[in-house]
TORKOL-4160 file (C-alpha; in steps of 0.2 Angstrom, whole numbers, padded with zeros to 4 digits, m for minus):
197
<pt num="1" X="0154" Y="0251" Z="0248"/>
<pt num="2" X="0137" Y="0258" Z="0252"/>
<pt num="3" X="0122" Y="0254" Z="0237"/>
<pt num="4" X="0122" Y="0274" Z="0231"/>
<pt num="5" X="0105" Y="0274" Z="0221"/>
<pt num="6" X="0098" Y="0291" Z="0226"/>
<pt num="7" X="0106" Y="0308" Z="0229"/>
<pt num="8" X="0092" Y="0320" Z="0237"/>
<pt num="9" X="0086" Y="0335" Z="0227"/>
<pt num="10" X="0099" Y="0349" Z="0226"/>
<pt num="11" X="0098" Y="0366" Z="0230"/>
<pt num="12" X="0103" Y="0380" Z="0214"/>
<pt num="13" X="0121" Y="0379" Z="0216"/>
<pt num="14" X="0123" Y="0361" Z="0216"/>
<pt num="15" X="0112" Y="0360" Z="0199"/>
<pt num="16" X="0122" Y="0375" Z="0192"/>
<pt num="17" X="0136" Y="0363" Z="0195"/>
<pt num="18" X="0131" Y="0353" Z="0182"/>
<pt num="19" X="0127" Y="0363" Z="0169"/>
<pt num="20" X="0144" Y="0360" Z="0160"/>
<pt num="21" X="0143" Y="0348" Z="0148"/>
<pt num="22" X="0161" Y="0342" Z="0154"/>
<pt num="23" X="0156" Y="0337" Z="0172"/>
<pt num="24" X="0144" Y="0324" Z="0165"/>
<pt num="25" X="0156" Y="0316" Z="0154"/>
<pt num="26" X="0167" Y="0314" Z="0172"/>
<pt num="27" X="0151" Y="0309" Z="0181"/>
<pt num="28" X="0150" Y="0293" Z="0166"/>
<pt num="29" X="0168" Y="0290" Z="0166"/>
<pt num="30" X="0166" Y="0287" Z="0186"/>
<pt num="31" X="0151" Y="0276" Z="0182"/>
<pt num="32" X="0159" Y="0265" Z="0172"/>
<pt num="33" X="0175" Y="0266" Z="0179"/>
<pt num="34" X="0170" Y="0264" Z="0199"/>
<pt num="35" X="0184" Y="0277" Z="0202"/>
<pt num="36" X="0195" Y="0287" Z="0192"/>
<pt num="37" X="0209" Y="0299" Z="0195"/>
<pt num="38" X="0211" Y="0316" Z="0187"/>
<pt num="39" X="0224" Y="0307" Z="0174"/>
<pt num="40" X="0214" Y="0293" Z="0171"/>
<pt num="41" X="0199" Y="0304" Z="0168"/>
<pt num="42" X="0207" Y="0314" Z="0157"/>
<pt num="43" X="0214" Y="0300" Z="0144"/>
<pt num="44" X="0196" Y="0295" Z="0144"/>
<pt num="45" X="0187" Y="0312" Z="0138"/>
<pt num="46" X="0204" Y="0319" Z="0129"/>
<pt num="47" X="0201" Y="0334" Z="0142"/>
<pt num="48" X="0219" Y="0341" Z="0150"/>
<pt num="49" X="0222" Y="0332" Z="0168"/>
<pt num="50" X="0220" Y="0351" Z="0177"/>
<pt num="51" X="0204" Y="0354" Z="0169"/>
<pt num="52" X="0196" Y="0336" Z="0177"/>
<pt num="53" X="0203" Y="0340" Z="0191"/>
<pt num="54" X="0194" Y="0357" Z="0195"/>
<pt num="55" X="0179" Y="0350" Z="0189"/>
<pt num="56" X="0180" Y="0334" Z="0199"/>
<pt num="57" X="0184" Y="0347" Z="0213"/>
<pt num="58" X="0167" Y="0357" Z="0209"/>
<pt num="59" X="0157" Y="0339" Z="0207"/>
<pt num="60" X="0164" Y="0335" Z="0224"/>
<pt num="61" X="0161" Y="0352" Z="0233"/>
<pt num="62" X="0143" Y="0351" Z="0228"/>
<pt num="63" X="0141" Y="0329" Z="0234"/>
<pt num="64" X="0140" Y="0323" Z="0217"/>
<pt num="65" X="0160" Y="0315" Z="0220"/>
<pt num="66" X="0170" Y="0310" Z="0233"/>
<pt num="67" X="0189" Y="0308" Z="0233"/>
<pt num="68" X="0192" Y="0289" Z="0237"/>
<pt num="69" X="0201" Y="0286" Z="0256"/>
<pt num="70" X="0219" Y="0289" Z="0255"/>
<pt num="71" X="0228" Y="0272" Z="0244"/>
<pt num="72" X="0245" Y="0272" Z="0237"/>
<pt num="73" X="0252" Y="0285" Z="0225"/>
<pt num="74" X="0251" Y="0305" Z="0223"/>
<pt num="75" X="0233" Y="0306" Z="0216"/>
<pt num="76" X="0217" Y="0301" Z="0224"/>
<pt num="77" X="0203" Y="0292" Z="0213"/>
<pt num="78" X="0187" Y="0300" Z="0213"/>
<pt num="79" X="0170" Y="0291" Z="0214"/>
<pt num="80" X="0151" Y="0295" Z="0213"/>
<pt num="81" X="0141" Y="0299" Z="0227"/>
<pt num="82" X="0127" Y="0291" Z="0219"/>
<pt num="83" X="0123" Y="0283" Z="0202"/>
<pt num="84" X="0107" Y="0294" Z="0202"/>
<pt num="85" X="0103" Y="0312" Z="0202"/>
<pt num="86" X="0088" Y="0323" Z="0204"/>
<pt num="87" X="0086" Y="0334" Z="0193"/>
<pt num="88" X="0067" Y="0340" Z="0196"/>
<pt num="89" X="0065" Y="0360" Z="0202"/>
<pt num="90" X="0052" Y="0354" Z="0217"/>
<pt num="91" X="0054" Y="0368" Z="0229"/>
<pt num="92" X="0065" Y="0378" Z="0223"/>
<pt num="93" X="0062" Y="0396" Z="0221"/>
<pt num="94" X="0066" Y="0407" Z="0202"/>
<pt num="95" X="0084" Y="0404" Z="0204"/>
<pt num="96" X="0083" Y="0384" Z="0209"/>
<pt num="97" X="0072" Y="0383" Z="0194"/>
<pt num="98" X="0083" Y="0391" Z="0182"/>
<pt num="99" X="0098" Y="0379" Z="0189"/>
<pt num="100" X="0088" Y="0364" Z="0188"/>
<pt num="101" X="0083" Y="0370" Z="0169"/>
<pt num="102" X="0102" Y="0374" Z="0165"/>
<pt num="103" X="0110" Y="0357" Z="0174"/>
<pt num="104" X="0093" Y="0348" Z="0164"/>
<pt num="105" X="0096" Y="0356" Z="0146"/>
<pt num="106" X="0116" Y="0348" Z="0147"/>
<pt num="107" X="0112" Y="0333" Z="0155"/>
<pt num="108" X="0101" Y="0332" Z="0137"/>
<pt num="109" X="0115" Y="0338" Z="0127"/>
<pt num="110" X="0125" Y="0329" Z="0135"/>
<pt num="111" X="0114" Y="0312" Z="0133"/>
<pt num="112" X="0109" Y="0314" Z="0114"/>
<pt num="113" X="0128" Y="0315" Z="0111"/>
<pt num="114" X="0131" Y="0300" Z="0118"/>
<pt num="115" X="0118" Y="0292" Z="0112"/>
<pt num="116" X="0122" Y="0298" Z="0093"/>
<pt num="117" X="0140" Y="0293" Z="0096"/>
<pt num="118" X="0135" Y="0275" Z="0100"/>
<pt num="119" X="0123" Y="0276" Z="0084"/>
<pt num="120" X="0138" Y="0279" Z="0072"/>
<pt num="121" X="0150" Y="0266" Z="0079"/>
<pt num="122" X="0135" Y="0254" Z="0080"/>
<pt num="123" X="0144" Y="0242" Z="0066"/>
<pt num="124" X="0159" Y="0241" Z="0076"/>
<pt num="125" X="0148" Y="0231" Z="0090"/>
<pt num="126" X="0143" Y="0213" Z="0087"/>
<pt num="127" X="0125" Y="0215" Z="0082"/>
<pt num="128" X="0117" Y="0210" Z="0102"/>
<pt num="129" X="0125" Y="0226" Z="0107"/>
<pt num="130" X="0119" Y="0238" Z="0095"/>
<pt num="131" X="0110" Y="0253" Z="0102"/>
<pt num="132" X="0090" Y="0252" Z="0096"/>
<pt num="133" X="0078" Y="0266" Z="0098"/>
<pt num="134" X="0059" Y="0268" Z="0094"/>
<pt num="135" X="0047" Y="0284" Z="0095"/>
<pt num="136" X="0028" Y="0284" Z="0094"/>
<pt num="137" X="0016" Y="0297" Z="0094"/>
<pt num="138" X="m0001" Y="0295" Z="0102"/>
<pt num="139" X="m0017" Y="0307" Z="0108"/>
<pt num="140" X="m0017" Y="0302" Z="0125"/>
<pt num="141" X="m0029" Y="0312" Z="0140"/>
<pt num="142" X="m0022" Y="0320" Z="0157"/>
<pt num="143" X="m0026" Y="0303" Z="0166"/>
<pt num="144" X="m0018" Y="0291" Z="0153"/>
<pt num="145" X="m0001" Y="0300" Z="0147"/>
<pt num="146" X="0000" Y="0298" Z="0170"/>
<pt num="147" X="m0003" Y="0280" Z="0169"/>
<pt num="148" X="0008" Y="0276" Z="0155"/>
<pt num="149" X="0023" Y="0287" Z="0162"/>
<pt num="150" X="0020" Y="0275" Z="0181"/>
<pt num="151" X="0019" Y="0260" Z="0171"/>
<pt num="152" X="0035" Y="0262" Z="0162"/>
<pt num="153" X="0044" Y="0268" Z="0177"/>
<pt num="154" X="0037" Y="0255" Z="0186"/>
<pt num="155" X="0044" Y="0242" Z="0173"/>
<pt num="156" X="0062" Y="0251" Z="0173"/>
<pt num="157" X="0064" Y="0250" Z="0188"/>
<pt num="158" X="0058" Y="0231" Z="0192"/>
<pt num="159" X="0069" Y="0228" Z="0177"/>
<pt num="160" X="0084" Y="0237" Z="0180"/>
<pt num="161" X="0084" Y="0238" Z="0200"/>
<pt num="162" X="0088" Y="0217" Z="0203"/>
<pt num="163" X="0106" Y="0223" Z="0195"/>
<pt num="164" X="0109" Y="0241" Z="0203"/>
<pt num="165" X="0122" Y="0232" Z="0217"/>
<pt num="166" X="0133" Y="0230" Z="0201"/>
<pt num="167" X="0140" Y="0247" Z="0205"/>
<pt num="168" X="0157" Y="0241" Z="0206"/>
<pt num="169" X="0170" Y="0234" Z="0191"/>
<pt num="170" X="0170" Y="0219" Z="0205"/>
<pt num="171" X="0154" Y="0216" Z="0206"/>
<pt num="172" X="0150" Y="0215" Z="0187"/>
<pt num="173" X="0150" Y="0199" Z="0177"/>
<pt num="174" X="0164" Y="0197" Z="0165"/>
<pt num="175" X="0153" Y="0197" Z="0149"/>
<pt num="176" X="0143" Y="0211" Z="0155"/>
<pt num="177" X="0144" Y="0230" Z="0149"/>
<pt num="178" X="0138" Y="0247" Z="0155"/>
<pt num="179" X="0121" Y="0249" Z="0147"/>
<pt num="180" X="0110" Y="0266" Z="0146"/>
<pt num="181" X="0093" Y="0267" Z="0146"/>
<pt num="182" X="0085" Y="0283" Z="0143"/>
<pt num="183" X="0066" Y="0283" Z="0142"/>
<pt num="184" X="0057" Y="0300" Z="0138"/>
<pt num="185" X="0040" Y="0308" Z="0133"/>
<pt num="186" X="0035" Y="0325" Z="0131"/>
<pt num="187" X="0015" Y="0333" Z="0125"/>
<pt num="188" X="0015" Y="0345" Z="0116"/>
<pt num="189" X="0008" Y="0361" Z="0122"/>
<pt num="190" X="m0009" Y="0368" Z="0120"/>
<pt num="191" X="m0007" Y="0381" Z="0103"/>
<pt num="192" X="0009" Y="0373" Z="0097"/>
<pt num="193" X="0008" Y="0365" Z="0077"/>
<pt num="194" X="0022" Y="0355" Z="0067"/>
<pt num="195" X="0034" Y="0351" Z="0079"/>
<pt num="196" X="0038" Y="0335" Z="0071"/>
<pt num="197" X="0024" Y="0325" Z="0078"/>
């Protein structure tokens, strides 16, 4: 199967697709999974099977899934199009902008409940796979806060990249597991006083 690292930036139907906080809980599933049926889906998030099945139908009407070519049984698997997606409103007109806002703001939801899940069933995980976290404020200018934001996606990716052709349960090692990263910084805008910082 093709190394799937990029999906190109979408226009506003395709971002509204992802605006339901259900979608990206398939869209992990069939990460971690490589591919997944509607059942299989469905013992996973506890959703009904029809319900993953009409929103792995709107996740692969808008390219964000694909069923798998035909194999035995009565159900086709599913699997991602690609392991990334562009959320970013470059382009786009009001509407594009408001989809990419709508599919952003559940992609957040959708990542700080994961990520507080995994926070509150850390003591079940030998200490090596613990989630960890960090936060720092700094007073940064225009030109530094860009350099810092190259640097550290410059180090992701160097990082993280030499493994992306893991992609498939085949292609892990056996003592691996399915690790999320999630880096983000935000300034606070001109005006604004005691928002936590």
């Amino acid at each position: 199967m093709a190394k799937r690292d990029q999906r190109p930036a979408a226009g506003a139907q395709a971002l509204r697709a992802l605006a339901h906080p259900t979608r990206w809980r398939l869209l992990d599933v069939l990460e971690a999974e490589s591919s997944a049926t509607a059942t299989r889906c469905a013992q996973l998030i506890g959703e009904s099977v029809a319900s993953c099945a009409y929103h792995l139908g709107i996740l692969g009407k808008y390219g964000y899934a694909e069923q798998v070519p035909p194999s035995p049984g009565r159900e086709r698997p599913w699997r991602l199009v690609s392991y990334r997606q562009e959320l970013r409103p470059q382009g786009l007109d009001v509407e594009g902008q408001l989809a990419a806002e709508a599919a952003t703001e559940a992609f957040l939801d959708h990542e700080i409940n994961r990520f507080k899940t995994r926070l509150r069933e850390a003591e079940t995980q030998p200490p090596q796979w613990r989630p960890w976290f960090q936060g720092r404020s700094v007073t940064l200018t225009e030109a530094e806060y860009a350099r810092i934001k190259q640097r550290v996606e410059e180090v992701v990716e160097q990082e993280l990249g030499q493994y992306s052709d893991r992609g498939t349960a085949v292609a892990r090692p056996e003592s691996s597991r399915l690790v999320r990263l999630f880096v983000a910084a935000s300034a606070r805008p001109h005006g604004a006083g005691g928002d936590g910082d």
